[in-house]
N, C-alpha and C positions, 0 to 999 in steps of 0.2 A: 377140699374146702378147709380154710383156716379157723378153726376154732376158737383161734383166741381173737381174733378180728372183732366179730360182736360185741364181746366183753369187754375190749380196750377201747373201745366205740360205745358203748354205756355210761363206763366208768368216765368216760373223758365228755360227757354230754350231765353225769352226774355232780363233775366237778363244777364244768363250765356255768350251771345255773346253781351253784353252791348247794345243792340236796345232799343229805347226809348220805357217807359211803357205808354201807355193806352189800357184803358177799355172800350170795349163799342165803338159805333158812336160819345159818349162826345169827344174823344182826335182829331177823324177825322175833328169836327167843326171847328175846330180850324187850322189845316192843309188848307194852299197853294198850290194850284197844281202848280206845276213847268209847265211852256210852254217851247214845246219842240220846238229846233234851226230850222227854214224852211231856209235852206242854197239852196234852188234854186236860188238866186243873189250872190253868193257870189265868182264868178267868174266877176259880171259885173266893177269892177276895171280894167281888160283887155283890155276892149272895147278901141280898133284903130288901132294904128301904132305907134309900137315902135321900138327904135334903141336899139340892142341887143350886148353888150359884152361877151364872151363865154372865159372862160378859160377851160381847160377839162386836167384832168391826168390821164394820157396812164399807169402808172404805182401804183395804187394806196395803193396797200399793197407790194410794195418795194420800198418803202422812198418817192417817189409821187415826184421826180424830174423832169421829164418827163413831161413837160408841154407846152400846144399848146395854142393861142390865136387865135379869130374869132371877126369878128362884120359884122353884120348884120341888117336886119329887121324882125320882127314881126310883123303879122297881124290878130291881133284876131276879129272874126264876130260871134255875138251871130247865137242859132237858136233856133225855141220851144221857144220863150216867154224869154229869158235864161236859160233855163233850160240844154240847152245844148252850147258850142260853139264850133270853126275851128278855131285852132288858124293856118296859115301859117309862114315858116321861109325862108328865102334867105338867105345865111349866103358865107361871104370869108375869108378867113386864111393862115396859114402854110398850112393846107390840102388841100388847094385850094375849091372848089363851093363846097356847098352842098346845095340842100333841105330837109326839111321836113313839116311834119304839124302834129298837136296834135289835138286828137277829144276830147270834154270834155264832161261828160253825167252824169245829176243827177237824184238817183234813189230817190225817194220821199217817197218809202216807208221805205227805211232805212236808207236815209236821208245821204248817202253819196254820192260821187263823184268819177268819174274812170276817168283818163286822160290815153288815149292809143297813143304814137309815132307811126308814121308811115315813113318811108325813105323814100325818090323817089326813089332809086338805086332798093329799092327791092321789094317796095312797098308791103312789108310784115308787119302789124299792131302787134305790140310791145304786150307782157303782159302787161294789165293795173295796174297801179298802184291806191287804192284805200284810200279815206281817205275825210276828212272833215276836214272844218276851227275852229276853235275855237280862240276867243280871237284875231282875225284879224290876223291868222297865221294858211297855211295847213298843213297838216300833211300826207302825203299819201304812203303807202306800197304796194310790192309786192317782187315776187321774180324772179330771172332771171340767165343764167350761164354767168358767165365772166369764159375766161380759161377753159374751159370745166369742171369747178366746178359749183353747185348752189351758189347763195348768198343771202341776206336778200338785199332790195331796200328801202330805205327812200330818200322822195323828199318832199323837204319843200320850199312853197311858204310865204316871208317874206317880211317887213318892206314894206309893202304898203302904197305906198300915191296915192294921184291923177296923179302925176306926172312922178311915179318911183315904181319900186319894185324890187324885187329878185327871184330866183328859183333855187338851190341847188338840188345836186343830191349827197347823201351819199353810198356805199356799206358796210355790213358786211358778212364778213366771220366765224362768231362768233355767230351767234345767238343772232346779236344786242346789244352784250358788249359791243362792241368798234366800230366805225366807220371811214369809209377814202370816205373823198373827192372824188368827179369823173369827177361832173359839177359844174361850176357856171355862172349862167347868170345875170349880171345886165342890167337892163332894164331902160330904162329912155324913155315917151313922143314925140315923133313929131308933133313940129305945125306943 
């Protein structure tokens, strides 16, 4: 058996897709293990009572004119250490009262986050949408019918401070080429 066969058959599969060369445990010494993100806090920016802005477009892939305004409250209460939270809503508008409340749950071993809506009306718990933070911005996906079509779901949690933050709700129809607007909430603090 040729021994050097494998190895010149590595190396030349290592070059071929440009992966860094080494040999041996020598190139491993040298290597950093990357630590990986423990995003079970990384909802703790929520924690209290905030006063919630809601725009929402009722028509969103036909020009997105069609727009309602709400303002409310938010009440997020950790649970689990934070690993989980209840966020509740109170919300009044053009549509008149609504409730709801979001459950959030962090799965530790794949290190993401599901956020599932629930309504009061139906009290029917939403397809979760899944995702983790990076970079002080979430990113969370799922899928759901608007119009008795499926869609793609992106909800992005932004521009975080102590004081204030954002939660956007995008659909596509497309398979995430393109997106349209559906929610937005800006969120601002209560002493």
């Amino acid at each position: 058996m040729n021994i050097r066969a494998p190895l010149a058959f590595g190396l030349a599969l290592t070059v071929a897709f440009g992966l860094p060369v080494g040999i041996g445990r020598a190139a491993d010494t040298n290597a950093v293990p990357q630590m990986l993100h423990d995003g079970s806090h990384d909802f703790d920016f929520a924690r209290g009572v905030w006063h919630t802005h809601i725009t929402r477009v009722l028509d969103p892939f036909d020009g997105g004119t069609h727009i309602t305004t709400s303002d409310g409250t938010k009440t997020a209460t950790p649970i689990w250490g934070g690993r989980g939270w209840i966020e509740e809503l109170q919300v009044d508008g053009q549509d008149g009262h609504w409730q709801g409340a979001t459950v959030f749950l962090y799965n530790a071993k794949s290190r993401q986050w599901s956020q599932s809506y629930i309504d009061s009306d139906t009290a029917e718990v939403g397809t979760p949408e899944i995702g983790e933070f990076k970079d002080g911005r979430g990113e969370f996906y799922a899928t759901e019918k608007y119009k008795d079509r499926n869609v793609l779901v992106r909800g992005i949690w932004s521009d975080i401070t102590t004081d204030s933050h954002r939660y956007e709700i995008f659909f596509s129809q497309d398979g995430g080429r393109t997106w349209a607007a559906v929610f937005k909430a800006y969120l601002t603090r209560m002493k």
